[in-house]
C-alpha beads as a LAMMPS data file, in Angstrom:
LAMMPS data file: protein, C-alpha beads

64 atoms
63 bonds

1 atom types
1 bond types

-500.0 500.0 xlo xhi
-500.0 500.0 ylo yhi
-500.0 500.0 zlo zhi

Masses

1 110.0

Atoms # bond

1 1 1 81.730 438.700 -193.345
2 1 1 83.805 436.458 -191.985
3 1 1 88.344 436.830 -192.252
4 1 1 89.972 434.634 -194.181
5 1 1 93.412 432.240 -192.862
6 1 1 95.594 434.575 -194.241
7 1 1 93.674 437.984 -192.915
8 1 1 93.787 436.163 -189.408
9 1 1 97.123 434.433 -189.868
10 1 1 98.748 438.384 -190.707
11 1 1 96.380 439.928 -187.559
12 1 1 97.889 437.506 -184.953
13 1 1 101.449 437.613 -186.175
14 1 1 101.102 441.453 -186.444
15 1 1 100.149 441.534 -182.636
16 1 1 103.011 439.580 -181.723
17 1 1 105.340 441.535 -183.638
18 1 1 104.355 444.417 -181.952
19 1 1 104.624 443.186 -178.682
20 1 1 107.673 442.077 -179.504
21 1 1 109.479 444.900 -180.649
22 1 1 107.690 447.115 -177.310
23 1 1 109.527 444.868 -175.377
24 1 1 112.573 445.814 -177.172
25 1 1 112.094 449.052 -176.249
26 1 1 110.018 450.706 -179.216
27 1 1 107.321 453.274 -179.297
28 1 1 103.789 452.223 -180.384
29 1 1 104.504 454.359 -183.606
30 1 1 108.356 452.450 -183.936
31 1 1 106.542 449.024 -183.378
32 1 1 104.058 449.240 -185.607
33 1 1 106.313 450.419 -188.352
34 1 1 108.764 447.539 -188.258
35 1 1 106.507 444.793 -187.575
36 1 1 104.156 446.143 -190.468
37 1 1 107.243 446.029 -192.816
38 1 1 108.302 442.025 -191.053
39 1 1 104.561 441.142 -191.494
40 1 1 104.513 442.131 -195.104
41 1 1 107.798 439.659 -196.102
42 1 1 106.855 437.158 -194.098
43 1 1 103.358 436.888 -195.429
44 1 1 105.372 437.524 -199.077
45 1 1 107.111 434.892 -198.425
46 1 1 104.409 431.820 -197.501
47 1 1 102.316 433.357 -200.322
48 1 1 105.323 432.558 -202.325
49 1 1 105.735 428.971 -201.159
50 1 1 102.052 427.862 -201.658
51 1 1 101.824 429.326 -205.444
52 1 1 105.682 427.527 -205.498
53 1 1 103.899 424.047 -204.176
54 1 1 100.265 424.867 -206.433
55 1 1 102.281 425.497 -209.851
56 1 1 104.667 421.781 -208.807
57 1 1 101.244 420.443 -207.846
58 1 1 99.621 421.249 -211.220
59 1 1 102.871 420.482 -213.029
60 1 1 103.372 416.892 -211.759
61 1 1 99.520 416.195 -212.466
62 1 1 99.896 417.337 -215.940
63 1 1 102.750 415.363 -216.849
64 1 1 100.959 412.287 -216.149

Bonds

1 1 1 2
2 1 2 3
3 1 3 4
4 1 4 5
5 1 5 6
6 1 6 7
7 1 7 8
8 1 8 9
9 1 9 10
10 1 10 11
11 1 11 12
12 1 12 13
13 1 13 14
14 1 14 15
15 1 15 16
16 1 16 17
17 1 17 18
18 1 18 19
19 1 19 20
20 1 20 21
21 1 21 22
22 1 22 23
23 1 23 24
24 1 24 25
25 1 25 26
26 1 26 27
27 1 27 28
28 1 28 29
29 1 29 30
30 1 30 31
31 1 31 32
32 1 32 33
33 1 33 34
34 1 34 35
35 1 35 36
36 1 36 37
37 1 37 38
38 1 38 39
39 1 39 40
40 1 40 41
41 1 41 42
42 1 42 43
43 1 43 44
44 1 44 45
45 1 45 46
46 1 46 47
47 1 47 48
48 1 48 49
49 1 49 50
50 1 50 51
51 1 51 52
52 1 52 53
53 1 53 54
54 1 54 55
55 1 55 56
56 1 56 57
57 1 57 58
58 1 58 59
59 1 59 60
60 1 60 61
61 1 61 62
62 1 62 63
63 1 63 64
């Protein structure tokens, strides 16, 4: 079964994340940690800009 954009979208910023904060000078454990928390709002916070943009979408269309 194939991933969906958001399931590869939240893989691929995950990995950078992680590399990021290694180069920062965090263990595997550390890194993982924070970038799982960063992940999680960042992904919060497109997920809430697309329902933002659907619900205006759908509102403007009903209007009319």
């Amino acid at each position: 079964m194939s991933k969906n954009l958001w399931q590869k979208e939240r893989q691929a910023l995950f990995r950078d994340l992680v590399r990021q904060y290694e180069i920062e000078g965090y263990d595997m454990k550390e890194a993982k940690k924070y970038a799982k928390q960063e992940i999680n709002e960042i992904m919060e916070d497109k997920e809430d800009f697309v329902h933002n943009l659907w619900k205006e979408s759908y509102e403007d269309t009903s209007i009319t």
